[in-house]
PDB file with SEQRES, HELIX, SHEET and CRYST1 records, atoms N, CA, C and O in Angstrom:
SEQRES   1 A   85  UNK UNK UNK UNK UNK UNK UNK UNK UNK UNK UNK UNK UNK          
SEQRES   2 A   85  UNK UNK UNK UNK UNK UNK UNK UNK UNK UNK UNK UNK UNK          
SEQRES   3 A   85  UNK UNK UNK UNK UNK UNK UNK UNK UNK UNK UNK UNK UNK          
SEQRES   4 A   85  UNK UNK UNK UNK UNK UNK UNK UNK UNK UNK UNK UNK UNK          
SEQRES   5 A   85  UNK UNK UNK UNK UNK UNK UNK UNK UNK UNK UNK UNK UNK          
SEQRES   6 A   85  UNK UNK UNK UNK UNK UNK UNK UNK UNK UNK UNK UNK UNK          
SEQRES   7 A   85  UNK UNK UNK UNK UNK UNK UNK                                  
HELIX    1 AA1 UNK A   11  UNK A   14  1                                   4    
HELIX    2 AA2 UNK A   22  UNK A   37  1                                  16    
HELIX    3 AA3 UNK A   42  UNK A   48  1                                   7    
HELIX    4 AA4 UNK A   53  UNK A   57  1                                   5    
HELIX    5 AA5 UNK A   72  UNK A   83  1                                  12    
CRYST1    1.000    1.000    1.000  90.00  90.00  90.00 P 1           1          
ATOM      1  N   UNK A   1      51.912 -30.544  81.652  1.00  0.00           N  
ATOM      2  CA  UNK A   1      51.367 -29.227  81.434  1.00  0.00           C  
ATOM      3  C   UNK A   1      50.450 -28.890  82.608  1.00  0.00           C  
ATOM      4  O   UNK A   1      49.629 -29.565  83.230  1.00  0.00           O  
ATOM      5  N   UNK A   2      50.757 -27.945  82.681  1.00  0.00           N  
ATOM      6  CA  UNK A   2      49.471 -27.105  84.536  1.00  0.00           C  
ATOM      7  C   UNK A   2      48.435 -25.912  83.547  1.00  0.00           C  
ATOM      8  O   UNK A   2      48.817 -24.941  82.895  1.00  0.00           O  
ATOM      9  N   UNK A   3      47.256 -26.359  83.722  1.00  0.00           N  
ATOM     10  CA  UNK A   3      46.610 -24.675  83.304  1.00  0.00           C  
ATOM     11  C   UNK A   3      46.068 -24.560  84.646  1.00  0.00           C  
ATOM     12  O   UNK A   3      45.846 -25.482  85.432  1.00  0.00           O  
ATOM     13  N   UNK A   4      45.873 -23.261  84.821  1.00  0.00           N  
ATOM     14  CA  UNK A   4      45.631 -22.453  85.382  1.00  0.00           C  
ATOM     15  C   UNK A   4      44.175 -22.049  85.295  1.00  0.00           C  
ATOM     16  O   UNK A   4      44.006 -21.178  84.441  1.00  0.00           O  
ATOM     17  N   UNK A   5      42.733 -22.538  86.119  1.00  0.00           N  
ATOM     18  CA  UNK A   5      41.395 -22.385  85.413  1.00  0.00           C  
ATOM     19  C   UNK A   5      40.536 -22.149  86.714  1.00  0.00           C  
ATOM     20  O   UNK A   5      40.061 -22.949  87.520  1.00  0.00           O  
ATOM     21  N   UNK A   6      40.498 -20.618  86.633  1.00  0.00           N  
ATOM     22  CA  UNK A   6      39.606 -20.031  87.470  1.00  0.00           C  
ATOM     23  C   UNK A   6      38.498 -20.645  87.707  1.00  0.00           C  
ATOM     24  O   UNK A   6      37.893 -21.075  86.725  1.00  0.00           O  
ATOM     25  N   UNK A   7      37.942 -20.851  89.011  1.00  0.00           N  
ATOM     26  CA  UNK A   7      36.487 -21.729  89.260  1.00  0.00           C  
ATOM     27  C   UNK A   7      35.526 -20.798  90.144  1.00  0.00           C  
ATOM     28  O   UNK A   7      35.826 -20.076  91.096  1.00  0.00           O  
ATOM     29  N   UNK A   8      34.708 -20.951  89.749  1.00  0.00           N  
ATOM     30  CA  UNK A   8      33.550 -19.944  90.654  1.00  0.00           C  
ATOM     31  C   UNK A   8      33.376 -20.565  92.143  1.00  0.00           C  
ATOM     32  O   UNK A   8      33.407 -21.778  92.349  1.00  0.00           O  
ATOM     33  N   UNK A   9      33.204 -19.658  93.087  1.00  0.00           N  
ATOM     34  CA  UNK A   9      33.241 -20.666  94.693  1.00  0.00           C  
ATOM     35  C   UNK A   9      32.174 -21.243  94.762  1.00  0.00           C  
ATOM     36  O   UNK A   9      32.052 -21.961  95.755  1.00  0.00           O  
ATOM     37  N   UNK A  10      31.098 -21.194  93.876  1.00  0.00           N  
ATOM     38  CA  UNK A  10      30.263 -22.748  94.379  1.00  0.00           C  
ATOM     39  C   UNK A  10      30.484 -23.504  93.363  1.00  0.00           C  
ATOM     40  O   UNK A  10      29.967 -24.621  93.387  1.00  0.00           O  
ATOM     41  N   UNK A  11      31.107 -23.208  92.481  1.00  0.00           N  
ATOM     42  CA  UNK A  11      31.647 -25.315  92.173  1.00  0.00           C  
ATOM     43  C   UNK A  11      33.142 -25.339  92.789  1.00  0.00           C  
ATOM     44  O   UNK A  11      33.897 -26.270  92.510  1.00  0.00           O  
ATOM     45  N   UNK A  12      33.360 -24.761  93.252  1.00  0.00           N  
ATOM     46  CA  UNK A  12      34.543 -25.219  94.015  1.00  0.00           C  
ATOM     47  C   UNK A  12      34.329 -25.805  95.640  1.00  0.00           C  
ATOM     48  O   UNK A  12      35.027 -26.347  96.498  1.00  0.00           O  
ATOM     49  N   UNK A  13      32.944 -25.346  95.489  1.00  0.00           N  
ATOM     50  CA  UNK A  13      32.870 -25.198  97.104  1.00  0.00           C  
ATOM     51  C   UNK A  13      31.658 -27.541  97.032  1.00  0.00           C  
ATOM     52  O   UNK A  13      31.406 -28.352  97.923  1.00  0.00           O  
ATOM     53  N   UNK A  14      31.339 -27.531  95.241  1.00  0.00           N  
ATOM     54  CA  UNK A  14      30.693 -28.905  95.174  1.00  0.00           C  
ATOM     55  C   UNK A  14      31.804 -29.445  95.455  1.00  0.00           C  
ATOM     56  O   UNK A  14      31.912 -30.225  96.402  1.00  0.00           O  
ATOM     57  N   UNK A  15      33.005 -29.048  94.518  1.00  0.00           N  
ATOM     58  CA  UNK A  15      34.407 -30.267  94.428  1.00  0.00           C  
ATOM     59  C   UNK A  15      34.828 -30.388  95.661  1.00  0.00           C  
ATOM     60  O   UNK A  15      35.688 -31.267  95.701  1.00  0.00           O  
ATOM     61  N   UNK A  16      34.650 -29.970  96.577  1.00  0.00           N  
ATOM     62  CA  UNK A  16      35.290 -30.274  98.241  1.00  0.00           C  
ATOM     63  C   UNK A  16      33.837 -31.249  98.663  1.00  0.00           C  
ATOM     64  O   UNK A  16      33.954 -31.300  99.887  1.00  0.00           O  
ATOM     65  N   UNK A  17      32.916 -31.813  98.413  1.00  0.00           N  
ATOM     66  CA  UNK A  17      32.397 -32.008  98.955  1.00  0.00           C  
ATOM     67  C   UNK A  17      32.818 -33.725  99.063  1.00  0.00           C  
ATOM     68  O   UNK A  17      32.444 -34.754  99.625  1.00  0.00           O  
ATOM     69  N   UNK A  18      33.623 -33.340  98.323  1.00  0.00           N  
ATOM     70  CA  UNK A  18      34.322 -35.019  97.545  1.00  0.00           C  
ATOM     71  C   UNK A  18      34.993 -35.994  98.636  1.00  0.00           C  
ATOM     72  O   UNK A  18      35.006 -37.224  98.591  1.00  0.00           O  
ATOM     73  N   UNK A  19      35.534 -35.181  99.604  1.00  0.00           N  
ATOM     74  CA  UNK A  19      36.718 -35.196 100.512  1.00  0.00           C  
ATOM     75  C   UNK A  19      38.274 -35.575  99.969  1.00  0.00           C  
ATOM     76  O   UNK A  19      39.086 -36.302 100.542  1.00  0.00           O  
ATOM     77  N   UNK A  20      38.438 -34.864  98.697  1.00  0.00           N  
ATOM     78  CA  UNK A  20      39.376 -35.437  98.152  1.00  0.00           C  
ATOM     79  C   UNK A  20      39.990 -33.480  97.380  1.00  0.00           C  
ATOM     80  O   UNK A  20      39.277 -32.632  96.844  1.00  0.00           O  
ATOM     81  N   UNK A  21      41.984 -33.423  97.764  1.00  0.00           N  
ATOM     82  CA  UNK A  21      41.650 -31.974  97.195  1.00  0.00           C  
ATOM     83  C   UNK A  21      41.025 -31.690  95.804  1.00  0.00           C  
ATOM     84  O   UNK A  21      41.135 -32.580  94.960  1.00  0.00           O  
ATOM     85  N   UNK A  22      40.462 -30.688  95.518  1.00  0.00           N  
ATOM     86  CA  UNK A  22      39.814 -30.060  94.452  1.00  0.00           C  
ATOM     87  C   UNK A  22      40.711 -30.465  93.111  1.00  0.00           C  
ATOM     88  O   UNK A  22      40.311 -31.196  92.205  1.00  0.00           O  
ATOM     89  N   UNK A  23      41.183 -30.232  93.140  1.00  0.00           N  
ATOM     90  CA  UNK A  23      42.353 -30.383  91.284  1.00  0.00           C  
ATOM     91  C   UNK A  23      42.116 -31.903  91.221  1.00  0.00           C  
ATOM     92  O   UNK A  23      41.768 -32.403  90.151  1.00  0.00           O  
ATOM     93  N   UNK A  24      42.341 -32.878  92.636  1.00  0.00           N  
ATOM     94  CA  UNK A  24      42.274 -34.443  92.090  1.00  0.00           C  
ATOM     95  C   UNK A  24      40.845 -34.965  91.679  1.00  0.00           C  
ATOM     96  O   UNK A  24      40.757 -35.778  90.758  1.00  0.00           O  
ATOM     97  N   UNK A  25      39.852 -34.569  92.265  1.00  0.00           N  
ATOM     98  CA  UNK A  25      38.575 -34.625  92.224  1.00  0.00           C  
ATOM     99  C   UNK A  25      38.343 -33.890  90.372  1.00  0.00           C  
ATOM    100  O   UNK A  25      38.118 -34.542  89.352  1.00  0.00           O  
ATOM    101  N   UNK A  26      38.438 -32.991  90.453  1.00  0.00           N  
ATOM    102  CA  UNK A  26      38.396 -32.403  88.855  1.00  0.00           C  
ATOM    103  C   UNK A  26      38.939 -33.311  87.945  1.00  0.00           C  
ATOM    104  O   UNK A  26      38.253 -33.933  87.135  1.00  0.00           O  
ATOM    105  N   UNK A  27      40.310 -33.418  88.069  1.00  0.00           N  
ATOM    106  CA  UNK A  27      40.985 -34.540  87.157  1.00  0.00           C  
ATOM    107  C   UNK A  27      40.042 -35.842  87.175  1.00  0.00           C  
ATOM    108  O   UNK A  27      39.633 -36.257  86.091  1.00  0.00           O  
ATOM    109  N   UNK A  28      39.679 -36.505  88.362  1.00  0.00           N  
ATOM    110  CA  UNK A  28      38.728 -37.941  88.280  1.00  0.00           C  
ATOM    111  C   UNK A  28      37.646 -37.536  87.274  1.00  0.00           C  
ATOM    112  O   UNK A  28      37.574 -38.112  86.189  1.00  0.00           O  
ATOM    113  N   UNK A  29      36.603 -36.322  87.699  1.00  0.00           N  
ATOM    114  CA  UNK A  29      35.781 -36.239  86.850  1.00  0.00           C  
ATOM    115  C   UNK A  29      35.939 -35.560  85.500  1.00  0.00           C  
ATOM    116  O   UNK A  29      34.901 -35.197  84.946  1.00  0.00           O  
ATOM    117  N   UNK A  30      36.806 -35.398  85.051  1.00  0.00           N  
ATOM    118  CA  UNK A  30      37.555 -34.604  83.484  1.00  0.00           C  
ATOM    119  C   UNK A  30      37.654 -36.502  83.041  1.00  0.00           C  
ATOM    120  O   UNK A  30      37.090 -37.030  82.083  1.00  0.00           O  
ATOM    121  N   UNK A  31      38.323 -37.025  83.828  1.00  0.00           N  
ATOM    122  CA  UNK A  31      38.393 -38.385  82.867  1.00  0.00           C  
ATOM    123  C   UNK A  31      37.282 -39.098  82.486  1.00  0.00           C  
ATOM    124  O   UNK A  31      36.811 -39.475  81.413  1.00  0.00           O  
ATOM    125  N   UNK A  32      36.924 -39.203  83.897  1.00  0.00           N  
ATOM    126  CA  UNK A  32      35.417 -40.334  83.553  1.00  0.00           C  
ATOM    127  C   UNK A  32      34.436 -39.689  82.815  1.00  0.00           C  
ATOM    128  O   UNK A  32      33.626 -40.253  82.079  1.00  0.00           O  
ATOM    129  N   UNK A  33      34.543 -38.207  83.073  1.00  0.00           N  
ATOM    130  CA  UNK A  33      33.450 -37.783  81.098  1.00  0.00           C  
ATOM    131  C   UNK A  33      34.303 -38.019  80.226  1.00  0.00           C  
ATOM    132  O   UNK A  33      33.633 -38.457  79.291  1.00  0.00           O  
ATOM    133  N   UNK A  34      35.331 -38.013  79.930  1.00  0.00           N  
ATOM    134  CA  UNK A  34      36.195 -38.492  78.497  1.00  0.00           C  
ATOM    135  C   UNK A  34      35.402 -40.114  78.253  1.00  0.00           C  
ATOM    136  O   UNK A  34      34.800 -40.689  77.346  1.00  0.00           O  
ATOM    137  N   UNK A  35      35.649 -40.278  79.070  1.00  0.00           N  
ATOM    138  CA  UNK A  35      35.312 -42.258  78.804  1.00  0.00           C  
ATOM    139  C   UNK A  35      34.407 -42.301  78.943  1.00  0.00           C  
ATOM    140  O   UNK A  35      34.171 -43.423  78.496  1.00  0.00           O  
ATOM    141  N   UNK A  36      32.865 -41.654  79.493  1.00  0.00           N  
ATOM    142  CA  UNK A  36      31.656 -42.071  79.441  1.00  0.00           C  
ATOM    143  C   UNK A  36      31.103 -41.201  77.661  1.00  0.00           C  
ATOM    144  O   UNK A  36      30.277 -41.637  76.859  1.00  0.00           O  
ATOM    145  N   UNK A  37      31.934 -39.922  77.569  1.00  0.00           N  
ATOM    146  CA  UNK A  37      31.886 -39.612  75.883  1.00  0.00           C  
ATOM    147  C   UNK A  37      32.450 -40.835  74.756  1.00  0.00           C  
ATOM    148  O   UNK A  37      32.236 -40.891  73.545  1.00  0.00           O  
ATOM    149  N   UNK A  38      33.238 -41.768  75.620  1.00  0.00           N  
ATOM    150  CA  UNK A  38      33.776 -42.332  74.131  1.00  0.00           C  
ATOM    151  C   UNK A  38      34.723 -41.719  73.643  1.00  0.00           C  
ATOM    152  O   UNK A  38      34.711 -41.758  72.413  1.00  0.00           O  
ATOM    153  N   UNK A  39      36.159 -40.749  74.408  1.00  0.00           N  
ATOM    154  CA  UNK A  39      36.439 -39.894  73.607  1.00  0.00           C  
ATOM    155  C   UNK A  39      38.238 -41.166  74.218  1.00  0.00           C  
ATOM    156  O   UNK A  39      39.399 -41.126  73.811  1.00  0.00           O  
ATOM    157  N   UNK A  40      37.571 -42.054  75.258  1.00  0.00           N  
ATOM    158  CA  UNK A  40      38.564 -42.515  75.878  1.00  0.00           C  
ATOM    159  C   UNK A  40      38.812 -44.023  76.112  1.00  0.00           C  
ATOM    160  O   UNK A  40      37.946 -44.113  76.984  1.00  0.00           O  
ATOM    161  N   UNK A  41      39.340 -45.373  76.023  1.00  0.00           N  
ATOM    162  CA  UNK A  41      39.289 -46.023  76.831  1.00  0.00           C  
ATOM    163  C   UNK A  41      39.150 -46.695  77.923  1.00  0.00           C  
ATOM    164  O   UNK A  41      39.921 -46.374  78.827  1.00  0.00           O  
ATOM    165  N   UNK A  42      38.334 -47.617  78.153  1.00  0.00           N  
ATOM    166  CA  UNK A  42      38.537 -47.611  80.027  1.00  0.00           C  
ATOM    167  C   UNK A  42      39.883 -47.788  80.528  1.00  0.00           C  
ATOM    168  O   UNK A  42      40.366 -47.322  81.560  1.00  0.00           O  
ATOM    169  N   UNK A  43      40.638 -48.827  79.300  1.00  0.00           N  
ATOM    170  CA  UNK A  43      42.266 -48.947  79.801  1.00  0.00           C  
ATOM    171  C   UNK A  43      42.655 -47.328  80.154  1.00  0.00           C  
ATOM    172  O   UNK A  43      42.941 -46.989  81.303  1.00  0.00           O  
ATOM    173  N   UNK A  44      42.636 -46.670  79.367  1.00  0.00           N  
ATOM    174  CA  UNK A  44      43.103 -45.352  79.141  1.00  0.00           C  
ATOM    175  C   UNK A  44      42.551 -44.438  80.942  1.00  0.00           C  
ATOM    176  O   UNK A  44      43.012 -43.787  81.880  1.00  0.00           O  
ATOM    177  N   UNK A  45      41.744 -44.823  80.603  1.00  0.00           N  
ATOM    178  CA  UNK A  45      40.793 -44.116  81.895  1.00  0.00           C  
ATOM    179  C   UNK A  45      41.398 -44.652  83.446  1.00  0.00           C  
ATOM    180  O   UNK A  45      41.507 -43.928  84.435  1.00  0.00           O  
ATOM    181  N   UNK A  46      41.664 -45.745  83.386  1.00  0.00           N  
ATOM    182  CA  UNK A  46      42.316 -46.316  84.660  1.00  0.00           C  
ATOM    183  C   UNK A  46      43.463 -45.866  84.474  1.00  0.00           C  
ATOM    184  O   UNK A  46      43.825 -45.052  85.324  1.00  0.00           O  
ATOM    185  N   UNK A  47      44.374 -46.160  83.443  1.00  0.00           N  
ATOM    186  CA  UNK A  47      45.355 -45.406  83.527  1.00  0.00           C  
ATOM    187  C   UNK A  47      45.852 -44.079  84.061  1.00  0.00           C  
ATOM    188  O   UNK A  47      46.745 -43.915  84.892  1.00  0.00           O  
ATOM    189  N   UNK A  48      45.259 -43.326  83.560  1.00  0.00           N  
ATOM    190  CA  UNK A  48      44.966 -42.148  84.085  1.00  0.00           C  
ATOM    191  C   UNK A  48      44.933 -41.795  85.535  1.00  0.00           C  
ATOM    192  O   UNK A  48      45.743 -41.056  86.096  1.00  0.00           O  
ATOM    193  N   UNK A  49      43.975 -42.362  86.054  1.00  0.00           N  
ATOM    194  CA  UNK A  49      43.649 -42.108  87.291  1.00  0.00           C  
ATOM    195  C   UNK A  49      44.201 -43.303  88.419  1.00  0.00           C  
ATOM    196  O   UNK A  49      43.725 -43.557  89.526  1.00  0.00           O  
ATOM    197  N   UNK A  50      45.510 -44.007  87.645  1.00  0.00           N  
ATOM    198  CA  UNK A  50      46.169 -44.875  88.411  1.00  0.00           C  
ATOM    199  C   UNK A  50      45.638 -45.827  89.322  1.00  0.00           C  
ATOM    200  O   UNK A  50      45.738 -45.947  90.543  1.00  0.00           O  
ATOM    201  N   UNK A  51      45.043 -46.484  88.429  1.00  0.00           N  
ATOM    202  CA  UNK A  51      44.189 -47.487  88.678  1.00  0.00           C  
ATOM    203  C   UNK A  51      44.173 -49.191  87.868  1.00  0.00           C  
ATOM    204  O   UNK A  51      44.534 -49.197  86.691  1.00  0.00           O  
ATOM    205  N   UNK A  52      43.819 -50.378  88.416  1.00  0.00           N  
ATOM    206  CA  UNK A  52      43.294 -51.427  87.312  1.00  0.00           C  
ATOM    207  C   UNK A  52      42.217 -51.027  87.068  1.00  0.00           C  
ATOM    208  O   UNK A  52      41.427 -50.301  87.672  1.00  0.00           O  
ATOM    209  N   UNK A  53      42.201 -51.810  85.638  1.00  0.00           N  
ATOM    210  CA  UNK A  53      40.975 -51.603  84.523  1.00  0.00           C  
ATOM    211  C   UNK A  53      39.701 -51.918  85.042  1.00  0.00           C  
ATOM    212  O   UNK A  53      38.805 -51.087  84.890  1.00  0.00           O  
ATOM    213  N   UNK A  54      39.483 -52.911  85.590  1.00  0.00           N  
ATOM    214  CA  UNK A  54      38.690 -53.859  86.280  1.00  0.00           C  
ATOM    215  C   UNK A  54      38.046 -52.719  87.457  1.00  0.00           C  
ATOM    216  O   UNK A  54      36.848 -52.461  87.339  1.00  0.00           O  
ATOM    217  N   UNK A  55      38.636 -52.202  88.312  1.00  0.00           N  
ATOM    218  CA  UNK A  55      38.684 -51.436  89.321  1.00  0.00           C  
ATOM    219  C   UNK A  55      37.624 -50.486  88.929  1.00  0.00           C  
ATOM    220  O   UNK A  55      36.447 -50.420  89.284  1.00  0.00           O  
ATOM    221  N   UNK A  56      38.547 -49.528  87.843  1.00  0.00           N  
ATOM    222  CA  UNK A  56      37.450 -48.700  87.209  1.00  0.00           C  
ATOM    223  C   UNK A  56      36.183 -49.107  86.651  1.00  0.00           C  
ATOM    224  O   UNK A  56      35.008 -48.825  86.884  1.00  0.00           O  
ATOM    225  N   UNK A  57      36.775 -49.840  85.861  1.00  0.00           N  
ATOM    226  CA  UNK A  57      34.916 -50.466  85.766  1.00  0.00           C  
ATOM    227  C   UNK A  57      34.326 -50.698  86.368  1.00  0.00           C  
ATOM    228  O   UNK A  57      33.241 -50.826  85.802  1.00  0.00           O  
ATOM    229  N   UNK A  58      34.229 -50.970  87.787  1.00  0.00           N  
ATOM    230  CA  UNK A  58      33.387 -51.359  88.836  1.00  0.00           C  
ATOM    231  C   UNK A  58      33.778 -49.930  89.313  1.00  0.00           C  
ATOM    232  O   UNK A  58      34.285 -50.424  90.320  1.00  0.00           O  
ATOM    233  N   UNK A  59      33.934 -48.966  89.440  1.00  0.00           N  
ATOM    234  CA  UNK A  59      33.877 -47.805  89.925  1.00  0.00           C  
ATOM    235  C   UNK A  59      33.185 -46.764  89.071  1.00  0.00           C  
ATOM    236  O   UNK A  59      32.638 -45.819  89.640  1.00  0.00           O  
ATOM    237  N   UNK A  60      33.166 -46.851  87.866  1.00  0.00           N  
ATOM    238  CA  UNK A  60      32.262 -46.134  86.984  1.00  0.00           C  
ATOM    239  C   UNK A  60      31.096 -47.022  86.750  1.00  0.00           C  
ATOM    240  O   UNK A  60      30.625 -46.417  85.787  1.00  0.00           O  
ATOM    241  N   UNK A  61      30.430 -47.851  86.906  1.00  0.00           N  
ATOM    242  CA  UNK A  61      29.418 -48.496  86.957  1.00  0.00           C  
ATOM    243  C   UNK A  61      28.711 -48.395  88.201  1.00  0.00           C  
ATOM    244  O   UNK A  61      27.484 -48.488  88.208  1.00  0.00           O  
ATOM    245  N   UNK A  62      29.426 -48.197  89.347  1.00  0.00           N  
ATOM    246  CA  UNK A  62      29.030 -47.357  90.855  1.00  0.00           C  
ATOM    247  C   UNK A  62      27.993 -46.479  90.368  1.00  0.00           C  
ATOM    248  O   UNK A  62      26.778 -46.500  90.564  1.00  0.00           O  
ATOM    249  N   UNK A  63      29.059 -45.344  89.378  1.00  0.00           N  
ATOM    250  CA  UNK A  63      28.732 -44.239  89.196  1.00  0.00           C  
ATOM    251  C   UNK A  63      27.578 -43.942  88.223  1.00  0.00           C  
ATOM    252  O   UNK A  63      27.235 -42.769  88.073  1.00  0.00           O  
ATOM    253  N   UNK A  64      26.999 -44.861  87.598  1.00  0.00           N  
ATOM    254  CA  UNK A  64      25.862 -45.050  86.758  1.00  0.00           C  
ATOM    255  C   UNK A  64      26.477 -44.950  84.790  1.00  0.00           C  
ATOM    256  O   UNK A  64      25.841 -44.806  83.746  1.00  0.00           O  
ATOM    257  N   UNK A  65      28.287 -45.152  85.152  1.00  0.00           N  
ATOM    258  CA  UNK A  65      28.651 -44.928  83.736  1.00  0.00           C  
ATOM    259  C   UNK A  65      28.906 -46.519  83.147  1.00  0.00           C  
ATOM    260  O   UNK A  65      29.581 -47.385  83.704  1.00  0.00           O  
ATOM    261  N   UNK A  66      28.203 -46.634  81.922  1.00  0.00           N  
ATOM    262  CA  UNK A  66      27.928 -48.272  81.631  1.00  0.00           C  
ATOM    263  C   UNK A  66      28.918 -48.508  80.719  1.00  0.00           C  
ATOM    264  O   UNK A  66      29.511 -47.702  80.002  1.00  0.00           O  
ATOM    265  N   UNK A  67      29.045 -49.750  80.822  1.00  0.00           N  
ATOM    266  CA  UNK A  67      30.777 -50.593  80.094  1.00  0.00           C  
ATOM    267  C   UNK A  67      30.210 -50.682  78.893  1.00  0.00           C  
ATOM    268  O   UNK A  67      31.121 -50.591  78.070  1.00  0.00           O  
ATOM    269  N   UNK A  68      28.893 -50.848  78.212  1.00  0.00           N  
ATOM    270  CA  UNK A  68      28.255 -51.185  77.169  1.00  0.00           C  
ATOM    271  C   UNK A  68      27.304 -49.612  77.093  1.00  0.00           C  
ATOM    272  O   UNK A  68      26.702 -48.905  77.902  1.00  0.00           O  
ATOM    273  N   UNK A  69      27.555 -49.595  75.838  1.00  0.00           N  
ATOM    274  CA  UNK A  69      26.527 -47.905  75.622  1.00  0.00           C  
ATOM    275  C   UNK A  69      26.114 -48.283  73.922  1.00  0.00           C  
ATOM    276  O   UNK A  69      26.774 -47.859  72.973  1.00  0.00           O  
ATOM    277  N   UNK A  70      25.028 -49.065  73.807  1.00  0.00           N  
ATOM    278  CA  UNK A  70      24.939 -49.712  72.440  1.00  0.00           C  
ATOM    279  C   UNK A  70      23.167 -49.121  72.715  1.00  0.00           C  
ATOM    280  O   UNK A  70      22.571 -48.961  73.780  1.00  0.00           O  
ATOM    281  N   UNK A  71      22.697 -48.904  71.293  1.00  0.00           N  
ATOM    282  CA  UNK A  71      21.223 -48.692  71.229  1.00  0.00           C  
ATOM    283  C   UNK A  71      20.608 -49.850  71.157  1.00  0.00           C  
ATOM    284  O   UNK A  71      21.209 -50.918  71.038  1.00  0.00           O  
ATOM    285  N   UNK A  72      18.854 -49.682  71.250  1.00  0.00           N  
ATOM    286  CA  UNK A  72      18.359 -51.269  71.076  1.00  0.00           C  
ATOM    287  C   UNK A  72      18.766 -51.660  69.650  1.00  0.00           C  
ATOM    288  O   UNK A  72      19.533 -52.616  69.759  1.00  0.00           O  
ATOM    289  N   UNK A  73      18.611 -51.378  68.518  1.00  0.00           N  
ATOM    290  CA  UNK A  73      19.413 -51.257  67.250  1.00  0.00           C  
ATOM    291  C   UNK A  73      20.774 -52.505  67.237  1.00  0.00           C  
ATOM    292  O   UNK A  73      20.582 -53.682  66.934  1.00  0.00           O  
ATOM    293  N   UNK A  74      22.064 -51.954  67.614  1.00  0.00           N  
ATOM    294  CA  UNK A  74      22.956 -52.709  67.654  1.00  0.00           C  
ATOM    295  C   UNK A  74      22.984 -53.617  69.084  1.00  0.00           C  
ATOM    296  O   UNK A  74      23.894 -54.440  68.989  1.00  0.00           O  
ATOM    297  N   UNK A  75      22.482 -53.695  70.001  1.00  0.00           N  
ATOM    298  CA  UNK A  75      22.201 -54.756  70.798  1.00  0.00           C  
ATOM    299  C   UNK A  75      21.656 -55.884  70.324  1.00  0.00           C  
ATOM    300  O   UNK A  75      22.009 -57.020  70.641  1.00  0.00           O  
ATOM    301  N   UNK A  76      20.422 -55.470  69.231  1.00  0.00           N  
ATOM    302  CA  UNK A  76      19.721 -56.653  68.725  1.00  0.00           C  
ATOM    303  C   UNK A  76      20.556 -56.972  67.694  1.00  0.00           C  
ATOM    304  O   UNK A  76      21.039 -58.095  67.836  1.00  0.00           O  
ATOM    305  N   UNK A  77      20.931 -56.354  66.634  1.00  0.00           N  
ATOM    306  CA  UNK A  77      22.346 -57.107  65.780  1.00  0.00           C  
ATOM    307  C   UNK A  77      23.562 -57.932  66.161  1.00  0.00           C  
ATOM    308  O   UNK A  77      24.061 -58.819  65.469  1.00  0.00           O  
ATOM    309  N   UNK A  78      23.875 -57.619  67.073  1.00  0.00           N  
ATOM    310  CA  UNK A  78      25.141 -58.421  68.049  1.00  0.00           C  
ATOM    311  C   UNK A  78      24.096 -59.560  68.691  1.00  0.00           C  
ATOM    312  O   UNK A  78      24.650 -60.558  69.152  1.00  0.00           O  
ATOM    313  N   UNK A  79      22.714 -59.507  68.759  1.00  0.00           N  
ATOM    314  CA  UNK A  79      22.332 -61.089  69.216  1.00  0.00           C  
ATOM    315  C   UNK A  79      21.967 -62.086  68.092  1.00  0.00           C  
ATOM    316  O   UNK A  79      22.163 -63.291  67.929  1.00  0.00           O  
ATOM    317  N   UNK A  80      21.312 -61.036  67.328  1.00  0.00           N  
ATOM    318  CA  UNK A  80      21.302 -61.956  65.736  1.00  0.00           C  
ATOM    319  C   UNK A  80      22.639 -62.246  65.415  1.00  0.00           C  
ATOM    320  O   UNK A  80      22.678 -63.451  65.167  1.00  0.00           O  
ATOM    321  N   UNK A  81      23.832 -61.710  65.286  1.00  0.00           N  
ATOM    322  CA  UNK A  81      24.620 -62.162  64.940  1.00  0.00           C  
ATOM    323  C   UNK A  81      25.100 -63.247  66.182  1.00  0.00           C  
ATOM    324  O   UNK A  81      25.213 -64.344  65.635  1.00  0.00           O  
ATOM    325  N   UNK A  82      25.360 -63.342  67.345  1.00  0.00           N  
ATOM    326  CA  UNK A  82      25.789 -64.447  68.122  1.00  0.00           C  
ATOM    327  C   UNK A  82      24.840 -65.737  67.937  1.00  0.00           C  
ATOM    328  O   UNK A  82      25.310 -66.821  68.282  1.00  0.00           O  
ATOM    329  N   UNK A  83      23.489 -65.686  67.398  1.00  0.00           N  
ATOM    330  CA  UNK A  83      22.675 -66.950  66.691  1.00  0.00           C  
ATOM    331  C   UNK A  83      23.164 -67.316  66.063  1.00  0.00           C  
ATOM    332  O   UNK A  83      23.224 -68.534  66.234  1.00  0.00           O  
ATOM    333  N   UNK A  84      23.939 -66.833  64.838  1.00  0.00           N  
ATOM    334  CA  UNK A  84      23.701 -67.391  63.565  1.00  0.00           C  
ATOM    335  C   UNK A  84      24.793 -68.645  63.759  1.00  0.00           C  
ATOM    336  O   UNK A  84      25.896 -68.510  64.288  1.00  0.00           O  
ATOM    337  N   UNK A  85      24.318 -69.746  63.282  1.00  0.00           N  
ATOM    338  CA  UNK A  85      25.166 -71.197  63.323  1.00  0.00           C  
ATOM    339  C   UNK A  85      26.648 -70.922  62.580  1.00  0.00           C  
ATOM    340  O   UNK A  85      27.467 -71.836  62.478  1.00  0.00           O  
TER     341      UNK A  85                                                      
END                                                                             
């Protein structure tokens, strides 16, 4: 599917700043907010952007997007639970 999505010339004029054309640059960042929402996999996310998994993860972690997105809450439950004998 192609849509068709008018862009104002200064965010068109950020997405060139990428050095990469505009539509591929959009698509990278349309994914990596899917997957930094949770709405995506990282498998899914590399996929996407034709990539290994691994790759991306060290490329969205570049980017300040974290492999782990847990509150102090369930961080500290997942260590109580890795204690328990």
């Amino acid at each position: 599917m192609t849509i068709n999505l008018p862009l104002d010339p200064e965010l068109t004029g950020l997405l060139q700043m990428f050095d990469k054309p505009v539509p591929d640059t959009a698509w990278e960042l349309i994914v990596l907010e899917l997957y930094r929402q949770g709405k995506i996999s990282s498998g899914k996310a590399a996929e996407l952007l034709g990539i290994e998994r691994v790759a991306f993860l060290q490329y969205a972690s570049r980017l300040g997007i974290p492999f782990f997105d847990m509150t102090d809450e369930e961080w500290q439950a997942e260590v109580e639970q890795v204690r328990k004998p």
